[in-house]
BAFI-3210 file (N, C-alpha, C; in Angstrom, 3 decimals, decimal comma, padded with zeros to 6 digits):
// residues 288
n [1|2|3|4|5|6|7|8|9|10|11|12|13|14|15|16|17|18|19|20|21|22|23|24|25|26|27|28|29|30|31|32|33|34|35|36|37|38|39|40|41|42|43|44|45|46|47|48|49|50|51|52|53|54|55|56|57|58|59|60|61|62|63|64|65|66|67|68|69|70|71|72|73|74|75|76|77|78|79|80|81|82|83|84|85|86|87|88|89|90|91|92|93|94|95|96|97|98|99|100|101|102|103|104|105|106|107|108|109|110|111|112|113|114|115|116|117|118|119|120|121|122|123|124|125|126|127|128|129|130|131|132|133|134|135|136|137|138|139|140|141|142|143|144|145|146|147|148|149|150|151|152|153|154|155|156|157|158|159|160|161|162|163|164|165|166|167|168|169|170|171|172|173|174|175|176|177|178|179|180|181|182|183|184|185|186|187|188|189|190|191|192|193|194|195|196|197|198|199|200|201|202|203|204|205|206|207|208|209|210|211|212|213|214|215|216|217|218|219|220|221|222|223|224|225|226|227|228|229|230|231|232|233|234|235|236|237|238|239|240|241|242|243|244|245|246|247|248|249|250|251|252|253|254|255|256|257|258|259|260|261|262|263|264|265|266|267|268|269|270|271|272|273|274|275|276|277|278|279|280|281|282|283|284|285|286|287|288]
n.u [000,821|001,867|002,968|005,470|007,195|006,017|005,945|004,301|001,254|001,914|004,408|004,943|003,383|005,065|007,808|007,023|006,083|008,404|010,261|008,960|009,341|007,672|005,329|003,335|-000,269|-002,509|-005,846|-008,823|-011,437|-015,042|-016,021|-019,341|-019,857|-022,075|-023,757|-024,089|-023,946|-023,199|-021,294|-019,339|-019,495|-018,086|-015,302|-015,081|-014,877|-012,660|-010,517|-010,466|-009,767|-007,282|-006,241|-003,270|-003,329|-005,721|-007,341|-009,300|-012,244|-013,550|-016,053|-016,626|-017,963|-016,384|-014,509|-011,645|-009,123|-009,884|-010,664|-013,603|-014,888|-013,804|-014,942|-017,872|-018,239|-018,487|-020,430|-022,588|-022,445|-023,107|-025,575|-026,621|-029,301|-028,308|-025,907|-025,854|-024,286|-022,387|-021,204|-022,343|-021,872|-019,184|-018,818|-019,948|-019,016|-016,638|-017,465|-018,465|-015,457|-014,513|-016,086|-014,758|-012,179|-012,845|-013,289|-011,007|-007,955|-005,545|-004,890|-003,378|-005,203|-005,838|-007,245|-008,377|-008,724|-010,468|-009,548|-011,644|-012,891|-012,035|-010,960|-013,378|-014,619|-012,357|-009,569|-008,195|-010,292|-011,444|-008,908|-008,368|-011,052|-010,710|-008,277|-009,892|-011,370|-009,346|-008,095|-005,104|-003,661|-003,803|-004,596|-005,107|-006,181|-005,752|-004,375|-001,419|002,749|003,689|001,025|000,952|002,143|000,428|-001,811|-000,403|000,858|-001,309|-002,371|-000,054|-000,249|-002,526|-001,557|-001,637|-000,663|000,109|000,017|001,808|001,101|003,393|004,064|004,682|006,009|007,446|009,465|012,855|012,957|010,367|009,938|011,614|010,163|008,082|009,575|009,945|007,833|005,742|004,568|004,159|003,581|004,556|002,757|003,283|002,326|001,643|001,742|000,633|-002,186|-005,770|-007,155|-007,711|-008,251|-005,672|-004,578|-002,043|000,997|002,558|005,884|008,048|009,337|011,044|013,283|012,137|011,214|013,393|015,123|013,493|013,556|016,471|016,451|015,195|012,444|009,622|008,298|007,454|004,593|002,619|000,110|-002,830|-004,050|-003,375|-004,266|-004,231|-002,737|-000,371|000,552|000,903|003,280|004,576|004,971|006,364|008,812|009,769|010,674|009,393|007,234|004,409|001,114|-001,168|-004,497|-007,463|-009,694|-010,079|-010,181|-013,341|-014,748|-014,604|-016,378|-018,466|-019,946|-019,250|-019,584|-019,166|-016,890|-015,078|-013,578|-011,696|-010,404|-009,046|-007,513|-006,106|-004,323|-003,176|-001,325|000,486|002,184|004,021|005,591|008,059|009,762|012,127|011,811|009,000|006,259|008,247|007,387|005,264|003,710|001,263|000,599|000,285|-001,820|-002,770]
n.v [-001,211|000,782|002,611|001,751|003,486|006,191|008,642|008,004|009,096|009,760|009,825|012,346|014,290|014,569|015,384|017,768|018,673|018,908|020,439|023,025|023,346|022,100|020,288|017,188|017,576|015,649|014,909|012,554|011,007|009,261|007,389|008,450|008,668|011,422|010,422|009,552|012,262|013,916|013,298|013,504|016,134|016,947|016,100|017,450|019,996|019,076|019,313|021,704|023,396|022,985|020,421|017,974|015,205|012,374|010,448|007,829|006,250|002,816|001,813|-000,275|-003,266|-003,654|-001,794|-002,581|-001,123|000,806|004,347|005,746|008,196|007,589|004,938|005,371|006,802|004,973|003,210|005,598|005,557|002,992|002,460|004,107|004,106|003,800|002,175|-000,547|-002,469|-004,938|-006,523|-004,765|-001,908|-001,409|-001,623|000,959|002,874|002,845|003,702|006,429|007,418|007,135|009,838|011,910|011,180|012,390|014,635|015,936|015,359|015,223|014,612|012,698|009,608|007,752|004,352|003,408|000,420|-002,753|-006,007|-008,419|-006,624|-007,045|-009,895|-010,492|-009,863|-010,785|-010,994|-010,058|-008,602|-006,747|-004,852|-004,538|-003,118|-000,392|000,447|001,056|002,705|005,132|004,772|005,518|004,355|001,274|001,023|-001,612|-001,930|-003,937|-006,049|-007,711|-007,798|-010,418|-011,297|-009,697|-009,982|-011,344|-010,079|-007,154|-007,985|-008,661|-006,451|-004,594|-005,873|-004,718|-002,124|-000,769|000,997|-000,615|000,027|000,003|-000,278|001,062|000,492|002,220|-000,001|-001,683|-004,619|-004,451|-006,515|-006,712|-003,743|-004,042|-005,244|-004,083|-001,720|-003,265|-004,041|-001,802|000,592|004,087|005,469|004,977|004,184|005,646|004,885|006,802|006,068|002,913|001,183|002,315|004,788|008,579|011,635|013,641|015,246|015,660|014,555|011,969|011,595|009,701|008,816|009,959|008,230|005,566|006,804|007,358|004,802|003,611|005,041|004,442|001,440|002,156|002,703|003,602|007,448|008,108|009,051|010,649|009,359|009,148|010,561|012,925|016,438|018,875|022,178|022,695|019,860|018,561|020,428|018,968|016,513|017,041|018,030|015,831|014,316|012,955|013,178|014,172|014,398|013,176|013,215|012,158|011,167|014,118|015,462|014,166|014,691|017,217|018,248|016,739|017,411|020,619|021,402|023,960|024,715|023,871|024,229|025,899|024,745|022,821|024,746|025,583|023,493|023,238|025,034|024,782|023,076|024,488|025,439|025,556|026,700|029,250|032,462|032,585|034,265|036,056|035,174|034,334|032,495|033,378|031,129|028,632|027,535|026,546]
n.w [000,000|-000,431|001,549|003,107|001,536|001,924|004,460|007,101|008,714|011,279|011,609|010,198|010,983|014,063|012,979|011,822|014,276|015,347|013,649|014,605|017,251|018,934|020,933|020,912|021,566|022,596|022,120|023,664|022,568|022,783|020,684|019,439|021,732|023,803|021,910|018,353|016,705|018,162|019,430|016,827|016,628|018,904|018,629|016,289|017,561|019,048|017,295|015,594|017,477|017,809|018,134|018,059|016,953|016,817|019,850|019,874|021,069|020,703|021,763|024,742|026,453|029,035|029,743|031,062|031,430|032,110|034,156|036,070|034,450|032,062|031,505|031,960|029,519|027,443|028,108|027,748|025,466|024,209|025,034|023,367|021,093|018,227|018,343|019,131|021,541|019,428|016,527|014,686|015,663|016,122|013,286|013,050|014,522|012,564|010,469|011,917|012,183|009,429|008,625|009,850|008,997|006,176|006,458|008,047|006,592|007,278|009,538|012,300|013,526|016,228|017,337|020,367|022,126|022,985|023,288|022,626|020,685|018,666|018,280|017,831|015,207|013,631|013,352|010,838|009,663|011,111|011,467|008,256|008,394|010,025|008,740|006,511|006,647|007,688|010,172|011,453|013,616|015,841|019,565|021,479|024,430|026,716|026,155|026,573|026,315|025,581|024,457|022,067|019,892|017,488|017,228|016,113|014,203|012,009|012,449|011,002|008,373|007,350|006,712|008,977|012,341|014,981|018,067|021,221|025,238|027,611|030,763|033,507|035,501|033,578|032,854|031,704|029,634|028,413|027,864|025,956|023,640|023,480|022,340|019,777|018,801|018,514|016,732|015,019|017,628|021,060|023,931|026,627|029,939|032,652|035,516|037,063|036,801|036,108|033,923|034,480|035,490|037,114|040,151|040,853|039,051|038,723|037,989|036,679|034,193|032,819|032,522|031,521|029,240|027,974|027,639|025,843|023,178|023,247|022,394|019,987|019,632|018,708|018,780|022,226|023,902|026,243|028,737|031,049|033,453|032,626|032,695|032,734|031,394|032,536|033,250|030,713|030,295|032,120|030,870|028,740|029,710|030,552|028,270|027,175|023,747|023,199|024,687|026,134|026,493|028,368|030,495|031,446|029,331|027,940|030,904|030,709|027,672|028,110|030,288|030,366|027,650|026,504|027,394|026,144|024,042|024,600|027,001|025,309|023,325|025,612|026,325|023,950|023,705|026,084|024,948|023,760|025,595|025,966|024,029|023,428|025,572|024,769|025,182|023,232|020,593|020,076|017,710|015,659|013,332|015,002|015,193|013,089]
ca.u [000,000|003,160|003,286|006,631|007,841|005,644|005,338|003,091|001,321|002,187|005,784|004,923|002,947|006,246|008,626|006,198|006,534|009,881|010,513|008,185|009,703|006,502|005,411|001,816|-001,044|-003,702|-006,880|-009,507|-013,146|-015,301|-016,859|-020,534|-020,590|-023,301|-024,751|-023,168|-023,938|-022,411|-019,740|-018,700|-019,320|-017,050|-014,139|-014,503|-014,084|-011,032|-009,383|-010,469|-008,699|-005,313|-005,492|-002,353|-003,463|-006,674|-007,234|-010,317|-012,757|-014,338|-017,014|-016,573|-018,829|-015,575|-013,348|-010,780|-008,180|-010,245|-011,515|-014,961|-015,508|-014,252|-016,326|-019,123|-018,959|-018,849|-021,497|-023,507|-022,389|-023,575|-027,071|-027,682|-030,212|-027,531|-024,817|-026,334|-023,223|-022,310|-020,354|-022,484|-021,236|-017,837|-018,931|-021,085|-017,817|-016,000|-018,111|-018,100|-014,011|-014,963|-016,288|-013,733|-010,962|-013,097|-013,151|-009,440|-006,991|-004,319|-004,651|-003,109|-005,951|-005,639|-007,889|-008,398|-010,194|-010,011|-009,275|-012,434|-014,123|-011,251|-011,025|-014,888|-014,820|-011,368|-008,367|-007,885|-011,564|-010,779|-007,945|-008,336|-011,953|-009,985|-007,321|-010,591|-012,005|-008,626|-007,361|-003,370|-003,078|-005,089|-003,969|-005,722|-005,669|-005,926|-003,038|000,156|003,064|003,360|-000,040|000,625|002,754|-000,178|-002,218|000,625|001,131|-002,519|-002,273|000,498|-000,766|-003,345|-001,285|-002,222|000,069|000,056|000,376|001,888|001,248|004,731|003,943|006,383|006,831|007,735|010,672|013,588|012,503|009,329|010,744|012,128|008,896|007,595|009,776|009,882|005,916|004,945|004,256|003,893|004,202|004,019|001,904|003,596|001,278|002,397|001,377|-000,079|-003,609|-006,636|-007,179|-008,243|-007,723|-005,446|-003,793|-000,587|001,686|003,806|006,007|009,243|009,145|012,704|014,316|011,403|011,635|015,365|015,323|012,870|014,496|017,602|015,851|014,784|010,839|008,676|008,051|006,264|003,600|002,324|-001,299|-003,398|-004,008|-002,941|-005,444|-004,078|-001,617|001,184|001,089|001,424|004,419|005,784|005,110|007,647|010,016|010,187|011,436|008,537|007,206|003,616|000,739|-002,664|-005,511|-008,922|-011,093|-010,176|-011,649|-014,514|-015,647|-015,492|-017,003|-019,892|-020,944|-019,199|-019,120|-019,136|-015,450|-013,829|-012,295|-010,764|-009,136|-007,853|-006,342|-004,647|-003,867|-001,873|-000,873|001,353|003,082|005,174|005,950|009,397|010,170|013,009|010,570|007,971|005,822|007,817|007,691|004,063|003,324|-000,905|-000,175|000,549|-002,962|-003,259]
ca.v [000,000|002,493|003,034|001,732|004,608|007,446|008,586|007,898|010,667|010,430|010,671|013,639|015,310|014,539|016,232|019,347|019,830|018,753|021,788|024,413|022,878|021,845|018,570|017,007|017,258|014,986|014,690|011,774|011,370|008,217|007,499|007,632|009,428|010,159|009,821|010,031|013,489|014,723|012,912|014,366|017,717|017,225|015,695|018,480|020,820|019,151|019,220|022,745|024,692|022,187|018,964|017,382|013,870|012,228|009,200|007,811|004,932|002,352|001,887|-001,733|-003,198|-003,972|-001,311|-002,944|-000,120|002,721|005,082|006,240|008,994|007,002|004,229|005,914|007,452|003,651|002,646|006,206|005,348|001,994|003,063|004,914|003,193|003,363|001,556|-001,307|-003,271|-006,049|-006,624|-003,321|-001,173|-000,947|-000,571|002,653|003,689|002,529|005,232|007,932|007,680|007,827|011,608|012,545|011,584|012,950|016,456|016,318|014,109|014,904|014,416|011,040|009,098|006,547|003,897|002,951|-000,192|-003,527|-006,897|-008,444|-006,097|-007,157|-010,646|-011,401|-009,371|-011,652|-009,790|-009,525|-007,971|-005,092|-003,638|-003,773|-002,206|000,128|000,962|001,273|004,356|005,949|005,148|005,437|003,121|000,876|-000,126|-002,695|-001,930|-005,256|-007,069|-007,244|-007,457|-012,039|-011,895|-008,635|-009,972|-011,731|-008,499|-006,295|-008,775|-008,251|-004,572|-003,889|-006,643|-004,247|-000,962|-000,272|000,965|-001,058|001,162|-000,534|000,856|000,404|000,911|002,489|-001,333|-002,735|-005,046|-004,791|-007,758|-005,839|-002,663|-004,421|-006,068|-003,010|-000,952|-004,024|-004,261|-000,664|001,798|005,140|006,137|004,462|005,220|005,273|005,842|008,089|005,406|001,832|001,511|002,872|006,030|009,112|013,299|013,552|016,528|015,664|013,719|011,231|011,254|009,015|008,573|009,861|006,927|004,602|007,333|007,364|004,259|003,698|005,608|003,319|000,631|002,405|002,373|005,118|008,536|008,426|010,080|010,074|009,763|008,702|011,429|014,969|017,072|020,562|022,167|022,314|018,259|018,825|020,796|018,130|015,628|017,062|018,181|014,329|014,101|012,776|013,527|014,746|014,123|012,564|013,741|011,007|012,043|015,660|016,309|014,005|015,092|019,061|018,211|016,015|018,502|021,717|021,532|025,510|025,453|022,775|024,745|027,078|024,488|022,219|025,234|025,674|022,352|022,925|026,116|024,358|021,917|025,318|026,671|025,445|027,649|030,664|033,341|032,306|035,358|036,854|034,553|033,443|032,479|033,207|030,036|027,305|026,276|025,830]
ca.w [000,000|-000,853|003,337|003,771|000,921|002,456|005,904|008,078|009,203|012,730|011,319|009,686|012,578|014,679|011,985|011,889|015,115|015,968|013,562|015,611|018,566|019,864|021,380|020,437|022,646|021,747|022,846|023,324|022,623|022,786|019,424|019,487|023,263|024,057|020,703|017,365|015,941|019,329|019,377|015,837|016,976|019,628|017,852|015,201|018,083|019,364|016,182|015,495|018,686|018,427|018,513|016,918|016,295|017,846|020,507|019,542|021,803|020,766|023,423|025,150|027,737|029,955|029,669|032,188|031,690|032,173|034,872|035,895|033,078|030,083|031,795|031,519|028,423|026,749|028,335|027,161|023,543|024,188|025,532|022,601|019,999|017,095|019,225|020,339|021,440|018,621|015,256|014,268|016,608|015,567|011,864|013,304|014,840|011,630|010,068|011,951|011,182|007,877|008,300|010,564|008,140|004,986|006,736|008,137|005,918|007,643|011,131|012,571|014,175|016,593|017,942|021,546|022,048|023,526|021,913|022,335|019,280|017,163|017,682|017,712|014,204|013,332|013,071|009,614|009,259|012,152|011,374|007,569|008,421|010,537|007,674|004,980|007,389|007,701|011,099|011,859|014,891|016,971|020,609|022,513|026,102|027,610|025,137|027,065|025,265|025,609|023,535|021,206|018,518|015,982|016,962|015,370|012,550|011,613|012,131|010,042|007,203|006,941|006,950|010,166|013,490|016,101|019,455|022,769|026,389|028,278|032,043|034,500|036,028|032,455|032,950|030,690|028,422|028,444|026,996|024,357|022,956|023,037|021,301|018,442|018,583|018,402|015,009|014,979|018,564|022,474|024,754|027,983|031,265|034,275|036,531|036,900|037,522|035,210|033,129|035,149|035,617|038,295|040,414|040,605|038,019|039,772|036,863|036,515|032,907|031,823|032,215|030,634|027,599|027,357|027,368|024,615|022,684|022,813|021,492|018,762|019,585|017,888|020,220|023,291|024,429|028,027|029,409|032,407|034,326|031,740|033,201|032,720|030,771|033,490|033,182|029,252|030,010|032,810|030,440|027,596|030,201|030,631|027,399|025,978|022,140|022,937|026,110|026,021|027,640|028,052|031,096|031,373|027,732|028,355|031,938|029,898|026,692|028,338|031,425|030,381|026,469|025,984|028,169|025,351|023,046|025,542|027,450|024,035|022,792|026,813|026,496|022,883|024,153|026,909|024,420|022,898|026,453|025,926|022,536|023,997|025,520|024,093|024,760|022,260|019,461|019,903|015,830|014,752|012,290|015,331|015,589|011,550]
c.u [000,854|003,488|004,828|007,519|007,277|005,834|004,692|002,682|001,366|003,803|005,571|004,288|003,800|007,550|008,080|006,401|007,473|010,476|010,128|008,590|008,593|006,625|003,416|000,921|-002,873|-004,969|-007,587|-010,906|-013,418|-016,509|-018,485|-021,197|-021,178|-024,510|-024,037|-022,892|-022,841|-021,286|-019,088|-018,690|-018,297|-015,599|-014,070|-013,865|-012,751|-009,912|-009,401|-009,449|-007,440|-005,153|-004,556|-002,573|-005,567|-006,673|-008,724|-011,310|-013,220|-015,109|-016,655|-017,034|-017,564|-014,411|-012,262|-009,668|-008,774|-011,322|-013,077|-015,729|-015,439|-015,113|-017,664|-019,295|-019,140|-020,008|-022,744|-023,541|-023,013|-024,838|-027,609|-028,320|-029,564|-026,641|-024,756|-025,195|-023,691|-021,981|-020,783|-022,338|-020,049|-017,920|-019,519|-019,899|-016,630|-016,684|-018,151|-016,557|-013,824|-015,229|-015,345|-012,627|-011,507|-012,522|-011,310|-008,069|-005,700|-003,606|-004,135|-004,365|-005,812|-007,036|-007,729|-009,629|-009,665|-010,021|-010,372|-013,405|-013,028|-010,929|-012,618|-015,108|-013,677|-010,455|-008,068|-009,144|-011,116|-010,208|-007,729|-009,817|-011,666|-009,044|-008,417|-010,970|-011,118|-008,056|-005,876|-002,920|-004,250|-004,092|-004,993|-005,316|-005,641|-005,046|-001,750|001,314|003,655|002,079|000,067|001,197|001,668|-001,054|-001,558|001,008|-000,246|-002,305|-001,319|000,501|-001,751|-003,001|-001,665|-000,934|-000,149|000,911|000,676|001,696|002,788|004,442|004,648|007,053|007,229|009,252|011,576|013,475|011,046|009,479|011,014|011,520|008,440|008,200|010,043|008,936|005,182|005,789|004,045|004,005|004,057|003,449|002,066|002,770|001,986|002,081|000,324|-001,521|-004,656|-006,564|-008,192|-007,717|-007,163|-004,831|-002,644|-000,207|002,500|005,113|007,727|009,572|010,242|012,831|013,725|011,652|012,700|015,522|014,332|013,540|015,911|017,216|015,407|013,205|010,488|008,556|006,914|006,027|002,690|000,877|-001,369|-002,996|-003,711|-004,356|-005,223|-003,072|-000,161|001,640|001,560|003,059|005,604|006,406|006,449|009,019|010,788|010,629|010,292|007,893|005,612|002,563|-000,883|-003,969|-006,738|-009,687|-010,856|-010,722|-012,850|-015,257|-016,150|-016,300|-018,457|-020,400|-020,854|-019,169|-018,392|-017,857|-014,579|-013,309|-011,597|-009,692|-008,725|-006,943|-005,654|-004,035|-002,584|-000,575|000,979|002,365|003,930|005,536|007,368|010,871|010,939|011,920|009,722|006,772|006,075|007,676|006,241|003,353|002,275|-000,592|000,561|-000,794|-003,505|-003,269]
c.v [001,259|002,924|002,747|002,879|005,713|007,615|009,029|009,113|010,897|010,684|012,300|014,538|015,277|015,419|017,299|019,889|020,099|020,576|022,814|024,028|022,834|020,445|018,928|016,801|016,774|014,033|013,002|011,720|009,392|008,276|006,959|008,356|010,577|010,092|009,951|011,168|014,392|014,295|013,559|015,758|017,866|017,131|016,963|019,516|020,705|019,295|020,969|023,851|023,871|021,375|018,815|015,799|013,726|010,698|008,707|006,395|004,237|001,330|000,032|-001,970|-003,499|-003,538|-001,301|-001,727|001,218|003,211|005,178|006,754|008,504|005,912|004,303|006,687|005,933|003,589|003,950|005,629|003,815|002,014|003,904|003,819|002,823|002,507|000,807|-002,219|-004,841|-005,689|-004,797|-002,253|-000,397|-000,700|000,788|003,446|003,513|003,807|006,360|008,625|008,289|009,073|011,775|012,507|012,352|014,490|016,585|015,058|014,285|014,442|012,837|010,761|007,901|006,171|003,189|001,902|-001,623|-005,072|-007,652|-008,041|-006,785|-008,323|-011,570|-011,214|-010,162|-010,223|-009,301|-008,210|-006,725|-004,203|-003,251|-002,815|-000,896|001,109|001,641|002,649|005,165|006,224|004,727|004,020|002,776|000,441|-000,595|-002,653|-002,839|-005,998|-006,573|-008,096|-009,591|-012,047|-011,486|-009,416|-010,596|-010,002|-007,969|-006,486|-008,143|-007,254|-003,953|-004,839|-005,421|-002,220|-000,088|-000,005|000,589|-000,105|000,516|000,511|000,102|001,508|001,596|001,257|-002,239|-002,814|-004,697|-005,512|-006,694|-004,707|-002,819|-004,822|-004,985|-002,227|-001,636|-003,857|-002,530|000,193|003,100|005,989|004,763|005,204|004,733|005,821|006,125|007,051|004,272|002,095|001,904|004,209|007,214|010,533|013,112|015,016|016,513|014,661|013,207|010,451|010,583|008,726|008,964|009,094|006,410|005,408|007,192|005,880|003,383|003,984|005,149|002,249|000,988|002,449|004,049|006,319|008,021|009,445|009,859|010,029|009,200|010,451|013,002|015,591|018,747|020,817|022,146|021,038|018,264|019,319|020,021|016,925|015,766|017,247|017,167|013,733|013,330|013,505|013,903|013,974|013,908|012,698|013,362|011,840|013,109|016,273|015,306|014,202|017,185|018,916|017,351|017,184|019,806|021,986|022,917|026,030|024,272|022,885|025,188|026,102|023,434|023,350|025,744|024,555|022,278|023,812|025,916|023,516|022,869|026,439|026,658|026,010|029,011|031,444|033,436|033,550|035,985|036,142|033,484|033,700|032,425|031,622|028,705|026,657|026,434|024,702]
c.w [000,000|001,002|003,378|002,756|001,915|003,740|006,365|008,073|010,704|012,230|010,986|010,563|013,535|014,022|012,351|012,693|015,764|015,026|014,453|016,821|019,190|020,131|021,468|021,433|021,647|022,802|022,571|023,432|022,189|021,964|019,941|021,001|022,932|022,935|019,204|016,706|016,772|019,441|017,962|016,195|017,362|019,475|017,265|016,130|018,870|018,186|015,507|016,283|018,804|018,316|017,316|016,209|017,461|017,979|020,225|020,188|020,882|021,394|023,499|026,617|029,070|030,196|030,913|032,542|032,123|033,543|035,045|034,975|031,969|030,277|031,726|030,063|027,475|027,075|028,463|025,607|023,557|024,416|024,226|021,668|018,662|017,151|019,795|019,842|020,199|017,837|014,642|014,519|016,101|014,115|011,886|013,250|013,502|010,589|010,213|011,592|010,239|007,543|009,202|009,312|006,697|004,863|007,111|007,644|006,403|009,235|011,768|013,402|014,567|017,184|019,501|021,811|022,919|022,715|021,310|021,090|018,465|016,774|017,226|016,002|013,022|013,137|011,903|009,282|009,914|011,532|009,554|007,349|008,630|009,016|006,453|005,422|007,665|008,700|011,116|012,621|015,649|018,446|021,619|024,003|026,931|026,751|025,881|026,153|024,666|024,086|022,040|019,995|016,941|015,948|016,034|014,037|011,747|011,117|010,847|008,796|006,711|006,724|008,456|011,441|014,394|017,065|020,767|024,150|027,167|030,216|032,833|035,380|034,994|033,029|031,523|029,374|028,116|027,379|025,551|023,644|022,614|022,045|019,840|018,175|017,800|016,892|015,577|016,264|019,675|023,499|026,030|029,183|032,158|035,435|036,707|037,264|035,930|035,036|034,229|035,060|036,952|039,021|040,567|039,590|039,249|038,613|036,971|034,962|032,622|031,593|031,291|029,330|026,957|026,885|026,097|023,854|022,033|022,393|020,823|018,377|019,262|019,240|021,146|023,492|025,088|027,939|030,529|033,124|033,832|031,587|032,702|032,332|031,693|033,179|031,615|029,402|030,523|031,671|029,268|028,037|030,396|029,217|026,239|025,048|022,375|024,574|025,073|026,941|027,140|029,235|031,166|030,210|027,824|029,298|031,275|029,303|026,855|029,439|031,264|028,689|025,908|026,485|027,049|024,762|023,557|026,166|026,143|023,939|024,326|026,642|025,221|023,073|024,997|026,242|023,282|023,892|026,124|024,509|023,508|024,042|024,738|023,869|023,578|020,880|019,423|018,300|016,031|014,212|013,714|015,269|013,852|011,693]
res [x|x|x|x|x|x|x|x|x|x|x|x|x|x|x|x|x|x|x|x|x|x|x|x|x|x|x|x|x|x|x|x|x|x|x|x|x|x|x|x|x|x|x|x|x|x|x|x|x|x|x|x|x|x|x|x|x|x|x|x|x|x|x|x|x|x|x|x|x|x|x|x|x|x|x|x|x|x|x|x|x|x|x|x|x|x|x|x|x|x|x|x|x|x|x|x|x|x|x|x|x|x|x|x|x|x|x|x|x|x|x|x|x|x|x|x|x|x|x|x|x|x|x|x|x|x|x|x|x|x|x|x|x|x|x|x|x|x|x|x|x|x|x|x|x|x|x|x|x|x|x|x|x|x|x|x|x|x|x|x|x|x|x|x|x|x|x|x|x|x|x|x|x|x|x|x|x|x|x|x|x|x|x|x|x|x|x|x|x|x|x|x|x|x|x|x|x|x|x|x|x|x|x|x|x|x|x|x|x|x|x|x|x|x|x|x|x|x|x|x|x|x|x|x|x|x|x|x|x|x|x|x|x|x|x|x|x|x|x|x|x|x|x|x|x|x|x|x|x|x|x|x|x|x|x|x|x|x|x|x|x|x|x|x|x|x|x|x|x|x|x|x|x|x|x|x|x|x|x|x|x|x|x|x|x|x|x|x]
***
């Protein structure tokens, strides 16, 4: 499919902003919450005020990795009448993709999902469904990295990036699976446990990045818990390549919608504090 000539477009959204010396802050929304029209709205408006790539759900009755808020927004997108969990589900959400990438062709889009939809659907079917609607990367939050390798095969049979999470207790051997396994970026978490807004970062992540890095694994880029742009800024100070933020844009965009552009673009805002006085060299075209 010409992919291994071109690149990617999370390469190329990494280039872009490795020039502007920025680092990517990328939001997540859970396809379909809490109904589908709304959920496109909301996407459009994260991609409108900043987002650099987008994290994208698809809803699962057992989201083991995840918090209260993305917990609940599955199981709104699941409650709605278009979304009734099963094989059709994920073609709904295989759809709405479809207008997301029509309107923005350049944005990297990843999927967040669990393995369940992908092997009930067979693996080959998924991820080249996945690849036909225009998403970047899928990562399976419940595949550790023992199971991941036919996953990944799949995935990238089908042009697709397979995405690993690498914990802060990944062993050594660990590490190294990962940075063989994973495409386009990793998605290292700030701390074991499930997905959540938190107030402090408890962040150790150099090392795990650095050492990424030396194995040769694609950029990381942090989540669990990037609530506010300060954590955006801890997160790059940690050397990582861009920050991820799941319930803090779904507890806004579901109870406060009318505050969600304001804080995306604080949130992109923070990922070009580290540009020389930045005050004075704040460019109009970063949020093109």
């Amino acid at each position: 499919d010409g992919r291994g000539q071109a690149m990617s477009r999370y390469q190329q959204m990494f280039e872009s902003l490795k020039r502007k010396n920025e680092g990517a802050f990328v939001p997540f929304w859970m396809l379909g919450d809490p109904d589908p029209e709304t959920s496109l709205a909301r996407i459009k408006a994260l991609v409108e005020n900043g987002a650099d790539a987008l994290e994208l759900g698809i809803p699962f009755s057992d989201p083991v990795a995840d918090g209260p808020v993305v917990q609940r927004a599955a199981m709104r997108a699941l409650c709605h009448p278009g979304l009734e969990p099963g094989s059709s589900h994920v073609s709904m959400c295989f759809r709405l993709v479809q207008q997301i990438r029509a309107n923005y062709p350049e944005i990297p889009i990843g999927i967040l999902t669990y393995a369940n939809l992908a092997v009930r659907r067979s693996l080959e079917s998924f991820y080249a469904d996945a690849a036909q609607a225009g998403v970047d990367s899928v990562l399976l939050a419940d595949v550790p990295t023992l199971e991941a390798p036919v996953f990944c095969e799949a995935a990238m049979q089908a042009g697709v990036d397979p995405v690993m999470i690498a914990p802060p207790n990944s062993t050594p051997e660990q590490l190294q699976d990962i940075a063989k396994l994973s495409k386009g970026y990793v998605y290292s978490v700030t701390r074991a446990g499930v997905t959540g807004a938190d107030d402090k970062l408890n962040l150790s992540s150099k090392a795990l990045i650095t050492k990424l890095a030396e194995l040769g694994a694609p950029p990381v880029m942090l989540g669990f818990g990037i609530s506010k742009p300060e954590h955006v800024r801890q997160a790059l100070a940690e050397g990582a390549a861009g920050a991820i933020s799941g319930s803090a844009v779904v507890k806004i965009g579901i109870e406060k919608p009318d505050e969600l552009a304001a804080f995306v673009k604080s949130m992109k805002e923070a990922t070009n504090d580290n540009k020389p006085s930045a005050s004075l060299f704040h460019s109009p075209n970063q949020m093109a």
